[in-house]
N, C-alpha and C positions, 0 to 999 in steps of 0.2 A: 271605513274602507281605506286601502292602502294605494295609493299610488307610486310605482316604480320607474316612471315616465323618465325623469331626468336622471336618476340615478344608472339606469338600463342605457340610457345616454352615453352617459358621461366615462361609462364603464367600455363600449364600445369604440369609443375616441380613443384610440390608439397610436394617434398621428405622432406625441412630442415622449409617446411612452418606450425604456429600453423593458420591459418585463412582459414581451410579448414575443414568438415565433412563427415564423411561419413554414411550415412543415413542407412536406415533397408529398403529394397526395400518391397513396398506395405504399407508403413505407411509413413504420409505427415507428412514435421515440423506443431507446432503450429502456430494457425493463428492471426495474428491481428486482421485482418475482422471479423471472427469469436467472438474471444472472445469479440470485440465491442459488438457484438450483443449478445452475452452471459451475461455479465454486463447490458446490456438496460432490459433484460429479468427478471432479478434479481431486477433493478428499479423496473420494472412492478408490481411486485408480491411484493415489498418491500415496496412500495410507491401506491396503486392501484388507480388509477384517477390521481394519476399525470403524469404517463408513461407508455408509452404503446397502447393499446385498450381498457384494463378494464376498465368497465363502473361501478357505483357502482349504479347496482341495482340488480334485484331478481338474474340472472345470474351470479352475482360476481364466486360463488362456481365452475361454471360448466368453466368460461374463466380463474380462477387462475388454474385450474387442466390442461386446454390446454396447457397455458404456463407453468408450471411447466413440463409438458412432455415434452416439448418443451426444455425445458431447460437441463434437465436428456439425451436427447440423445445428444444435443450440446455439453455437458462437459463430455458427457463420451469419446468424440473423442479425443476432445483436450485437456486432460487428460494422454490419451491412445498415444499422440501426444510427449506429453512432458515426458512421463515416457521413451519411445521409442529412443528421443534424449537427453536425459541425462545418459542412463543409460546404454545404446547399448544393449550388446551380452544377458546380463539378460533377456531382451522381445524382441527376435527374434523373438517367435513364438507367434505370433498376438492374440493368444487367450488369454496367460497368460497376456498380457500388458491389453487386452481388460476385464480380469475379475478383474485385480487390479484397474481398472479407475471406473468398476463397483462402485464396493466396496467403493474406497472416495467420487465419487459422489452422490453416496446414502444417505452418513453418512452428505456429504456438505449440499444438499437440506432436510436433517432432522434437519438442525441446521437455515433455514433460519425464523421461529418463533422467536428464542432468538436472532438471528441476528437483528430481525427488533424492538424488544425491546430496544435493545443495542443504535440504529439507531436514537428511539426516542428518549431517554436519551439526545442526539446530539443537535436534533434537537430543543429543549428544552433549551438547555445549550446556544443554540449559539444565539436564540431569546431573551433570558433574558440579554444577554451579550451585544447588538448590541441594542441600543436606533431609529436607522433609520427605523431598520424592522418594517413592519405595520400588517405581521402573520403569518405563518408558515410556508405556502406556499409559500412561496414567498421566505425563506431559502430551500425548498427544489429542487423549481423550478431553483432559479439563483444565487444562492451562492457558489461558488468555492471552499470554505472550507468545503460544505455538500456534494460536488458533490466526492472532495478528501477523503475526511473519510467514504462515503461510498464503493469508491474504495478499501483505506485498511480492512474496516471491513471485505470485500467477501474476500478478497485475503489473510487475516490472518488468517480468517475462514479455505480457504483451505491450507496455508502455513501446520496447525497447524494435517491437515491430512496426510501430509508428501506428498503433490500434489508437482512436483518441475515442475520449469523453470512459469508456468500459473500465479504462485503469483505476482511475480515481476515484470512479463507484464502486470499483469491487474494494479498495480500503476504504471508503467509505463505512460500508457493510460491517469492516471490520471497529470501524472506530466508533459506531453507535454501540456493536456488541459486546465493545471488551474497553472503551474509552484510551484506546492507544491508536496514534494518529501518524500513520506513515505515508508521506507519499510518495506515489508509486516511481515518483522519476527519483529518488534516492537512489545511490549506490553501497550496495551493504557487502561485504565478505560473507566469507563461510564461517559455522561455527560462530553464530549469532546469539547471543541469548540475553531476553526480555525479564526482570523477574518482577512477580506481582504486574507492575504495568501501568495502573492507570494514573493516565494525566502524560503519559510521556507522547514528546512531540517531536519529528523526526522531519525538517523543510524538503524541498524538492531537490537543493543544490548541494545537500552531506553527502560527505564521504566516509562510510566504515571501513575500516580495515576488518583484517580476517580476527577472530577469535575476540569480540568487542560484546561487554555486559552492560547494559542498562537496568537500573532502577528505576521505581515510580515516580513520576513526577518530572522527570529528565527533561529538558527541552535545548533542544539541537536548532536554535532559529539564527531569524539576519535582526543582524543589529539595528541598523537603519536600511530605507529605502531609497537610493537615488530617483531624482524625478527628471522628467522631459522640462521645456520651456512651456509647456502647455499646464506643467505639475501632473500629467498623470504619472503612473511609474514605469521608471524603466523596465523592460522587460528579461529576463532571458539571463541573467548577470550571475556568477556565480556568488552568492549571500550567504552558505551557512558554513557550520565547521566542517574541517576533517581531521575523523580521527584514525589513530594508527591503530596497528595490530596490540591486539595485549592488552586495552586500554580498556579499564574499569571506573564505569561514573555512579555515585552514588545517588540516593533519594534527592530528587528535589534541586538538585545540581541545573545552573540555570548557562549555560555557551554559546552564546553568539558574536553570530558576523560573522569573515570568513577567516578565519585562522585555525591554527590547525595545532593540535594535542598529539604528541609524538607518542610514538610506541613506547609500551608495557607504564603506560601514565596510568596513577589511580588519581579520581578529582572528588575529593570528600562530598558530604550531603550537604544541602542549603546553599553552597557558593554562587557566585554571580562570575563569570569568566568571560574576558572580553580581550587577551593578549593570546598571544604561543604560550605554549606550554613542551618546554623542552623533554627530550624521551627519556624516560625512567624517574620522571618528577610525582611526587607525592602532596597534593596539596590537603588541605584539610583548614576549615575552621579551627581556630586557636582562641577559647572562650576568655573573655577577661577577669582577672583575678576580682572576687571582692574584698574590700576591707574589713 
């Protein structure tokens, strides 16, 4: 026979533990499943005939307004979800958490027109980039780089309304399902395009310019970390690069810290980059001769 006496114990001892919460009784964490379905909803309306049920015909007007409600009561929860556990004792009382979720998800779904401008921009950039695509759809449909940028565009959308804990799960979402890792507090232009994809890593504190290509493997991080006198890290500090307009990086191309790659810059595959890089510079691996 087993005994689970002290184990059940010790498991319960929660006193010196940080890997435990304590929730607001009568409001749920946020959902994965949910916000799935949240982002499929935002395709829908973003992309209409390509996901979803929207049909494009006389109808369009009366199935985008379903799913748009549709949408408005799903992110106002898990909103109200994420405000709830982030922010504790502030939205104890379910109302005040439930009219602040109001409120960004209102101002979210009033921003999803310019979102899906932004969207095209992408979609555009990453067709003209990619000689294999045969049309547009076909980037929106199966492309891991359209599927990832659309991710960060909803989640920076609502990063940018000060939604917490929802941003970062919904590129989450994206970075399990296509292994491209944006997050959501990044600042990207228009006219973005991802090709292939995975492995590329995109910090919270880049800057892209407008019309900026990335290859797989890319990583846009900080170089080092300043710490407190305590050594934990400092927080908040701008760490990664920025790059200009124009500015194409190839596979595997490694840039950190915070310096900044000037416009129409191409930065060859394999590099390690840790200075400026002047605008209109072409770097590239230069192999060594053998004898």
């Amino acid at each position: 026979m087993h005994n689970f006496d002290k184990t059940i114990a010790a498991l319960s001892d929660i006193s010196d533990s940080a890997l435990h919460h304590y929730g607001i009784e009568g409001v749920p964490f946020p959902s994965v499943v949910e916000l799935e379905d949240i982002v499929e909803l935002c395709r829908s309306v973003l992309f209409p005939g390509y996901f979803g049920k929207l049909v494009l015909n006389g109808a369009l007007h009366y199935h985008v307004g379903v799913s748009v409600e549709r949408l408005y009561d799903k992110l106002v929860k898990q909103v109200m979800a994420g405000l709830a556990f982030t922010q504790g004792e502030e939205f104890v009382e379910q109302e005040v958490a439930r009219d602040a979720a109001r409120r960004r998800t209102t101002a979210f779904i009033e921003k999803l027109p310019e979102l899906r401008e932004l969207l095209a921009t992408d979609v555009v950039a990453m067709y003209r980039n990619d000689p294999a695509v045969t049309n547009l759809g076909e980037i929106i449909l199966c492309y891991p780089g359209m599927r990832a940028i659309t991710n960060y565009r909803i989640a920076h959308a609502l990063e940018r309304l000060d939604v917490p804990l929802i941003p970062r799960m919904i590129t989450e979402l994206a970075h399990s399902q296509t292994g491209i890792d944006i997050h959501p507090a990044a600042t990207i232009g228009h006219s973005f395009a991802i090709d292939h994809g995975t492995g590329v890593v995109i910090g919270a504190t880049a800057i892209l310019g407008h019309n900026v290509t990335l290859y797989q493997g890319v990583t846009l991080g900080a170089k080092n970390f300043p710490q407190e006198e305590d050594g934990s890290l400092v927080k908040g500090i701008a760490r990664h690069p920025i790059l200009g307009n124009n500015v194409v990086v190839y596979a595997n191309a490694t840039i950190l810290g915070r310096i900044t790659i000037g416009d129409d810059s191409t930065i060859g595959g394999n590099l390690w980059i840790t200075h400026d890089v002047p605008a209109g510079t072409k770097l590239f691996y230069k192999q060594p001769k053998c004898d």
